[in-house]
C-alpha positions as a printed Julia matrix, in Angstrom:
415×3 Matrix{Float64}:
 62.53  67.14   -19.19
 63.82  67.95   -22.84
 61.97  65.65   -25.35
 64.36  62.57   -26.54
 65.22  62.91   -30.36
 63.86  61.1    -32.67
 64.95  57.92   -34.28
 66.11  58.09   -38.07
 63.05  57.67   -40.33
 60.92  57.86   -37.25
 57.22  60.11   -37.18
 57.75  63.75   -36.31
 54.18  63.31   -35.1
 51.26  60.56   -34.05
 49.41  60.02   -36.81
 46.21  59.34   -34.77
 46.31  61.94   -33.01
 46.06  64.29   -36.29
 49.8   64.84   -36.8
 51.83  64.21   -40.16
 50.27  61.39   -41.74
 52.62  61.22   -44.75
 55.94  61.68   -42.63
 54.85  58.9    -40.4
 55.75  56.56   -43.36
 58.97  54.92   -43.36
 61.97  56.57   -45.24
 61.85  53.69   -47.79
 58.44  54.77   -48.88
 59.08  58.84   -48.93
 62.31  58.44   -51.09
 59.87  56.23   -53.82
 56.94  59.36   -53.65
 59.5   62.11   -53.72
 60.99  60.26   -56.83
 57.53  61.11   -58.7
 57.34  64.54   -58.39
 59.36  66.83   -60.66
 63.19  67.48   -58.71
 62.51  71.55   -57.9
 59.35  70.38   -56.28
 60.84  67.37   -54.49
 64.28  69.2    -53.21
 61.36  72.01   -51.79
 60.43  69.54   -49.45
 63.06  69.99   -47.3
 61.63  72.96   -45.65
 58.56  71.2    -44.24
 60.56  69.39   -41.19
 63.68  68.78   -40.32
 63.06  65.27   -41.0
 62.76  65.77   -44.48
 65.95  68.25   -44.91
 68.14  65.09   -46.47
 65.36  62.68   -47.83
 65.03  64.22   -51.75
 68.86  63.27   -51.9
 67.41  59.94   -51.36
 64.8   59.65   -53.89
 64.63  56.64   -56.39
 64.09  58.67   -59.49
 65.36  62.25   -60.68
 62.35  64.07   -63.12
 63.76  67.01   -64.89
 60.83  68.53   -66.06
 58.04  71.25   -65.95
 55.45  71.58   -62.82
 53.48  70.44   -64.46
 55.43  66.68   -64.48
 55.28  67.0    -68.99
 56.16  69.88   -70.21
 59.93  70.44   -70.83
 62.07  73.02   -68.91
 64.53  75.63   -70.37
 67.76  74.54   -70.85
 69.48  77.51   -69.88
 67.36  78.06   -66.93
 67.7   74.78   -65.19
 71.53  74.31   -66.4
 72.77  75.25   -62.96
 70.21  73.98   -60.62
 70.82  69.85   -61.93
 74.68  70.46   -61.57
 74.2   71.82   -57.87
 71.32  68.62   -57.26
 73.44  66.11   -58.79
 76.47  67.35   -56.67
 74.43  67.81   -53.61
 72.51  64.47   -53.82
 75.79  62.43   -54.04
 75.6   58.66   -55.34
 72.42  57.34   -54.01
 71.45  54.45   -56.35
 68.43  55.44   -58.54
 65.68  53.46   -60.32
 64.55  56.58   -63.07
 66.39  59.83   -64.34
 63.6   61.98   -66.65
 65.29  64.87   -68.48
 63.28  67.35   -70.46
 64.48  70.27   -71.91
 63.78  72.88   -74.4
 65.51  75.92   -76.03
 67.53  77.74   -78.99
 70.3   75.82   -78.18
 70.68  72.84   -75.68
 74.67  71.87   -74.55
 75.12  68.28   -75.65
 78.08  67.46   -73.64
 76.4   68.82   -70.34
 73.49  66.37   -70.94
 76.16  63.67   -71.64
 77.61  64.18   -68.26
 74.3   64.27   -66.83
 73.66  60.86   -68.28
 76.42  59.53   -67.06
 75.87  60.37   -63.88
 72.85  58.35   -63.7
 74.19  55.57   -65.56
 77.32  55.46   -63.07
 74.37  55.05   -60.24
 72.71  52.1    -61.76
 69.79  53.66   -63.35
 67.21  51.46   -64.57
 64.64  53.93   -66.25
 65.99  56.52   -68.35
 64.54  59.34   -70.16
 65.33  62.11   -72.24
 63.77  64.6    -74.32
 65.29  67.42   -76.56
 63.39  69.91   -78.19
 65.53  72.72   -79.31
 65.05  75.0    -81.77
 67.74  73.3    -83.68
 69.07  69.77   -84.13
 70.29  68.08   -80.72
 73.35  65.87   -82.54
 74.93  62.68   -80.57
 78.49  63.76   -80.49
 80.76  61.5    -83.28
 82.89  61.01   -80.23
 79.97  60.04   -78.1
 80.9   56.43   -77.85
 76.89  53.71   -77.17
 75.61  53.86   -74.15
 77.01  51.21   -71.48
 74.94  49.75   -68.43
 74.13  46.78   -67.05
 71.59  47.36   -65.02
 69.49  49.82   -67.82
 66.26  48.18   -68.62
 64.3   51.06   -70.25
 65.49  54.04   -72.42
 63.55  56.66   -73.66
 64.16  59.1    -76.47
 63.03  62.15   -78.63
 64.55  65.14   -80.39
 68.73  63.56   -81.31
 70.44  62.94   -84.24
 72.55  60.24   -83.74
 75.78  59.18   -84.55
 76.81  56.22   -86.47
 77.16  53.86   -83.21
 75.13  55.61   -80.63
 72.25  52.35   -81.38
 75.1   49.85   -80.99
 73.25  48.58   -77.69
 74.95  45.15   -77.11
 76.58  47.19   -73.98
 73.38  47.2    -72.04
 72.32  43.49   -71.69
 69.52  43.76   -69.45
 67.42  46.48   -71.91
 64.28  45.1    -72.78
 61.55  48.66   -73.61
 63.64  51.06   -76.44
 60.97  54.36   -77.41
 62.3   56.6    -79.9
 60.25  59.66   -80.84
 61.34  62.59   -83.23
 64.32  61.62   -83.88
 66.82  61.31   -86.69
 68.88  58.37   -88.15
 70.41  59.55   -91.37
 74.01  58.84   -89.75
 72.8   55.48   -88.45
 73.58  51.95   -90.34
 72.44  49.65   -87.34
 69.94  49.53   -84.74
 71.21  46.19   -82.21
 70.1   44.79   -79.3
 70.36  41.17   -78.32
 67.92  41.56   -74.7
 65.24  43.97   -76.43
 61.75  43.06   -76.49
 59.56  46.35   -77.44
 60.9   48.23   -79.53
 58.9   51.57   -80.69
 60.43  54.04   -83.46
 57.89  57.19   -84.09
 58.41  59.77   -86.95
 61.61  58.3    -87.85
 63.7   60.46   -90.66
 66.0   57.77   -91.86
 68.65  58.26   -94.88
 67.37  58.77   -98.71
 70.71  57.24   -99.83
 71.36  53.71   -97.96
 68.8   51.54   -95.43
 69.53  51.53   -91.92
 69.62  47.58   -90.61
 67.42  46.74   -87.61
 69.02  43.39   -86.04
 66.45  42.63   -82.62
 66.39  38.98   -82.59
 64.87  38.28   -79.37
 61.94  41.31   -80.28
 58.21  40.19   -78.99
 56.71  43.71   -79.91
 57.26  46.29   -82.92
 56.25  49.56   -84.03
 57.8   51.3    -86.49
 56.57  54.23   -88.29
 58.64  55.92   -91.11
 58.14  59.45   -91.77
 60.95  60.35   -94.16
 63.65  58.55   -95.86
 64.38  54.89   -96.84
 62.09  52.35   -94.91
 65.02  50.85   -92.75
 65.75  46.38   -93.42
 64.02  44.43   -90.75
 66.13  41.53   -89.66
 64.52  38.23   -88.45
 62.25  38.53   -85.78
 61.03  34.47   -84.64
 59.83  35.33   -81.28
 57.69  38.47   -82.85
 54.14  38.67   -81.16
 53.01  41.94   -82.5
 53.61  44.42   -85.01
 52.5   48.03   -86.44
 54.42  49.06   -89.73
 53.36  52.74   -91.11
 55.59  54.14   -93.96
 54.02  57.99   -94.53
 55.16  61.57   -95.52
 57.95  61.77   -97.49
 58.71  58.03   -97.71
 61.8   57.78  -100.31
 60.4   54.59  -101.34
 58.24  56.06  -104.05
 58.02  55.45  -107.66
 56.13  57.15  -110.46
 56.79  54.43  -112.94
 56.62  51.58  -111.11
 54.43  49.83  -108.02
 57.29  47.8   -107.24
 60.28  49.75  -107.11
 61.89  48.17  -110.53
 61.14  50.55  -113.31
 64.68  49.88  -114.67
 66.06  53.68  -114.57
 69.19  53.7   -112.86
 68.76  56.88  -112.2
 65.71  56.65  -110.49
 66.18  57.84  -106.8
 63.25  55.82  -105.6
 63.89  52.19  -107.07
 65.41  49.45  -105.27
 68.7   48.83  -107.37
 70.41  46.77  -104.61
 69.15  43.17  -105.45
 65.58  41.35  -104.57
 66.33  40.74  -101.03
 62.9   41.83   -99.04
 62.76  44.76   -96.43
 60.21  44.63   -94.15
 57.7   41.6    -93.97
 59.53  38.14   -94.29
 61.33  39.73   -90.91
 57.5   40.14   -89.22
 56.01  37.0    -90.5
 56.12  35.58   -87.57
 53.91  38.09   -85.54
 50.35  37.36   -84.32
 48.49  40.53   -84.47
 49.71  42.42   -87.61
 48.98  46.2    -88.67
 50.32  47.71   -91.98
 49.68  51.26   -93.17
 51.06  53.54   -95.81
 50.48  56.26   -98.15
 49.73  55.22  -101.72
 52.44  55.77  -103.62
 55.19  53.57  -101.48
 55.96  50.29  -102.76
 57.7   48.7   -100.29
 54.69  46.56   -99.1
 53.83  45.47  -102.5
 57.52  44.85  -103.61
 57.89  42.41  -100.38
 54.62  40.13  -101.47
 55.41  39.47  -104.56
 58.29  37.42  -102.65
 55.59  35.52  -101.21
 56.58  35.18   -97.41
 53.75  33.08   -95.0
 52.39  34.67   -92.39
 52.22  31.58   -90.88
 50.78  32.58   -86.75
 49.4   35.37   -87.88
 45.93  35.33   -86.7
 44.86  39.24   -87.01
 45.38  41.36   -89.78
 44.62  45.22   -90.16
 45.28  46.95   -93.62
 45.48  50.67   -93.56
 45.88  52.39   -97.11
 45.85  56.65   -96.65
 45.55  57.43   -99.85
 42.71  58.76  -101.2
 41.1   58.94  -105.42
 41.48  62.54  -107.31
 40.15  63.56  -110.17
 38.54  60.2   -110.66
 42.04  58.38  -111.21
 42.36  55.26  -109.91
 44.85  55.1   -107.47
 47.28  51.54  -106.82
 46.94  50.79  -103.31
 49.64  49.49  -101.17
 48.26  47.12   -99.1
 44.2   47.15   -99.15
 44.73  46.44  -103.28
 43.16  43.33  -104.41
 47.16  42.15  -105.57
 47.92  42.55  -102.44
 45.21  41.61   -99.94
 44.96  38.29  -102.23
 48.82  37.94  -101.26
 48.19  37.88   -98.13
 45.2   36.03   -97.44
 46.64  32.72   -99.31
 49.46  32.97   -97.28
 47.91  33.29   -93.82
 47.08  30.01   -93.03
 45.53  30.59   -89.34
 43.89  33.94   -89.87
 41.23  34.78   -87.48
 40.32  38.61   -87.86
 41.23  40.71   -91.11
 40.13  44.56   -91.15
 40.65  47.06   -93.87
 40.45  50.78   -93.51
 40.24  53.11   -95.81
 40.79  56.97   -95.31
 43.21  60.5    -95.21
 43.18  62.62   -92.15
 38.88  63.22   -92.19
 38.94  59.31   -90.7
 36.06  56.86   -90.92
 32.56  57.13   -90.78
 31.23  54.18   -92.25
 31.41  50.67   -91.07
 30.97  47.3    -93.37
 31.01  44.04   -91.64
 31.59  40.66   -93.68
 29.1   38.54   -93.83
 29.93  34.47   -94.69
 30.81  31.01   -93.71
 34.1   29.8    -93.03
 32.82  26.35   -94.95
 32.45  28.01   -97.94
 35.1   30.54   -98.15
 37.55  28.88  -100.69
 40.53  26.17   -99.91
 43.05  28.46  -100.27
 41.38  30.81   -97.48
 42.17  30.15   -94.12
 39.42  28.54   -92.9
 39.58  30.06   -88.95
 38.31  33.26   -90.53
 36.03  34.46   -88.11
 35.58  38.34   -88.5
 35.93  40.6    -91.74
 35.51  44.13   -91.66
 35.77  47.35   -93.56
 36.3   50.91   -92.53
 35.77  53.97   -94.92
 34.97  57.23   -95.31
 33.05  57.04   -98.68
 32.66  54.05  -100.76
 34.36  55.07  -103.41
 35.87  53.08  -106.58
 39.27  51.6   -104.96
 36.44  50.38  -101.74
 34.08  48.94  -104.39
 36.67  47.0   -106.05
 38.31  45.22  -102.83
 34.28  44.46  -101.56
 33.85  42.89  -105.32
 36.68  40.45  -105.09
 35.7   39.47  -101.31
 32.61  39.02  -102.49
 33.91  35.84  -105.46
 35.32  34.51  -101.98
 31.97  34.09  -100.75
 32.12  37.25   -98.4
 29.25  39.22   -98.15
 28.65  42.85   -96.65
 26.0   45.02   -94.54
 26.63  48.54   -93.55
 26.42  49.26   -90.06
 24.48  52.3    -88.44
C-alpha cells in the first residue's frame, strides 16, 4: 500500500527514530531559522526535501550579505539574484530585510525599489549598508521613508538628501544607527517615537548646523567627525548620553576657546547669536560622557551658559589632546574652567572620571581619595567615586589633580 502524503508542515521523518530532527519542527519555527542565515544559503535549502522546496519564501527576515553573515556582497554580482528572490518569494510579511553591498558603483534606484519592497511587506527591522567606492547619494527625488510598522533602521555609507531624516512618517520607530554616513545636505534630523538614537563618524556641513529635534529620546550617541557639531534640541526624557566631537571638527578656533574672537571672517566662530548647541539639550541625562579633541570649543562655549545637570549622577570627561613642545594646551572639557563648571552645577553627582590620552590609551590609574563631608558646599555632596585615567602625568594632569586637591580630593596611583 502506497504511503499516505504527508500533512503540510508535517515531519518527513520520526525524530526518535534518528530521522530529520530539524524538519520535524513546525513550519512556524523553520521560516524564523531560515530568516538568520544569509538568503543564497537559505533559498539552498530547498534541495534537502521536498518539504522544504517553498519554506525560504516563507522566512521572517531577508539577509543580503556575505557567507559569512558580515561581510558585504558585490553589487553587481548579486543584482540579479534579489530581483529573481524578491519576485519568487512573493509578499510574505517579514520581520528583518539586511542589505549589504559593496562595489565601484552601487544603483541607487534598484536599492530604492528593494526597500520598498520590504517596506510594502511590513518590515520591522531594516538594514542597509553601502560601501562603494564612491558616494552612495539619497536621490533629491527620494521622498522620507514611510512605514508604520518600522521599528528599527539601520544605516551606513549614504549621503542624504535634504528630507530623507524627516521621519515623522514612521511612528512606531524607536532604534535609528547611522554609521559612515554624510549629512552636508541635511538641515533636520526628526522623529517624534525615537528612543536610541546612534550617529557614528558623522560628516556634517562646515557652512550651517544641522538641527536634531528627538523629543521623546532616552539614549544618545553622537560622534562628530567632520563639519559643524549639529544643535541638539531638548531632550527631558534623556537617560544617557555619549558626545565625541574629533577629526576635522569645524568648530575650531586659533584665537579663541570660545568661538568669539570677533573676526567675521573667521570660518570657525560662532557668529549666529549665543544660543547653546549641545549640552543644555542633554542636561537632563543620567550617565553622561563627553570627549573631544583640544582645539574644539563647543563644550567650553556651552558652560559658560551655565546649564544644570540637574539628574546627572555619572560623569566621564575625555580630552584627546595631548602637550607638544612643552606648550600648554586649553582643554575642552577635563580643564579646570570647565570641570569646575560642571561640578557646581551637578547637584546629584555620584561618579565623575577623567581620562586623559591620544590613540597610545591609558596606562595609569589615579583614584580620589576624600570625604563627601568635607568636599565643599558647592560640591555635590553624593560624590562617591573620583577617578583619573592617563597615560603620563604630565602638566595639563597635574594641574586638574591640584585644583581637586583645594576641594579636599586626594589621590593614590593604582598598580
Amino acid at each position: 500500500m502506497p504511503a499516505a502524503k504527508s500533512l503540510k508542515g508535517a515531519p518527513d521523518a520520526d525524530p526518535a527514530s534518528g530521522g530529520d530532527r530539524i524538519g520535524a519542527l513546525p513550519d512556524e519555527i523553520l521560516h524564523r531559522i531560515l530568516s538568520f542565515l544569509p538568503a543564497q544559503q537559505a533559498v539552498q535549502t530547498c534541495v534537502l526535501a521536498r518539504r522544504w522546496v517553498h519554506l525560504w519564501k516563507h522566512a521572517t527576515g531577508l539577509r543580503i550579505v556575505g557567507a559569512d553573515g558580515k561581510a558585504p556582497v558585490p553589487f553587481e554580482a548579486t543584482r540579479e539574484f534579489v530581483d529573481i528572490l524578491l519576485l519568487l518569494r512573493g509578499g510574505s510579511p517579514l520581520e528583518r530585510f539586511e542589505l549589504r553591498v559593496a562595489g565601484a558603483a552601487v544603483d541607487v534606484r534598484r536599492l530604492r525599489i528593494w526597500v520598498r519592497y520590504a517596506l510594502q511587506y511590513e518590515v520591522q527591522e531594516l538594514r542597509l549598508s553601502i560601501d562603494g567606492r564612491t558616494p552612495t547619494w539619497v536621490l533629491p527625488e527620494d521622498p522620507p521613508l514611510a512605514s508604520r510598522n518600522l521599528t528599527c533602521l539601520e544605516l551606513h555609507g549614504l549621503v542624504f538628501n535634504h528630507e530623507f531624516l524627516d521621519l515623522s512618517r514612521c511612528p512606531a520607530l524607536q532604534h535609528l544607527k547611522i554609521e559612515n554616513c554624510s549629512f552636508i545636505r541635511v538641515e533636520r534630523i526628526s522623529s517624534k517615537s525615537l528612543k536610541r538614537l546612534i550617529i557614528r563618524q558623522g560628516r556634517f556641513s562646515h557652512s550651517s548646523r544641522t538641527q536634531i529635534h528627538v523629543p521623546n529620546l532616552a539614549s544618545l550617541e553622537l560622534k562628530v567627525s567632520n563639519g559643524r557639531t549639529p544643535v541638539l534640541e531638548n531632550m527631558p526624557l534623556l537617560v544617557l548620553a555619549i558626545v565625541g566631537i574629533f577629526e576635522k571638527c569645524a568648530d575650531c578656533c586659533s584665537h579663541s576657546d570660545y568661538g568669539d574672537c570677533g573676526n567675521e571672517s573667521c570660518r570657525g566662530c560662532i557668529q549666529d547669536g549665543k544660543s547653546p548647541v549641545l549640552l543644555s539639550s542633554i542636561s537632563k541625562a543620567k550617565t553622561l560622557v563627553l570627549a573631544a579633541c583640544t582645539k574644539t570649543f563647543i563644550y567650553r562655549r556651552d558652560l559658560k551658559l551655565c546649564p544644570t545637570f540637574s539628574r546627572l549622577k555619572s560623569l566621564i570627561l575625555h580630552d584627546f589632546g595631548v602637550v607638544q613642545d612643552n606648550k600648554s594646551l586649553v582643554l575642552c572639557v577635563t580643564g579646570v574652567q570647565s570641570l569646575a563648571c560642571i561640578l557646581e552645577h551637578s547637584p546629584v553627582l555620584e561618579k565623575l572620571c577623567l581620562i586623559f590620552c591620544k590613540l597610545n590609551g591609558v596606562n595609569m590609574e589615579i583614584k580620589g581619595m576624600f570625604s563627601p563631608k568635607e568636599l565643599p558646599p558647592t560640591i555635590s555632596t553624593h560624590l562617591k567615586r573620583v577617578q583619573v585615567r592617563c597615560a603620563v602625568v604630565d602638566e595639563r594632569v597635574a594641574e586638574v589633580l591640584k585644583f581637586l586637591n583645594k576641594l579636599n580630593i586626594n589621590f593614590s596611583f593604582l598598580e
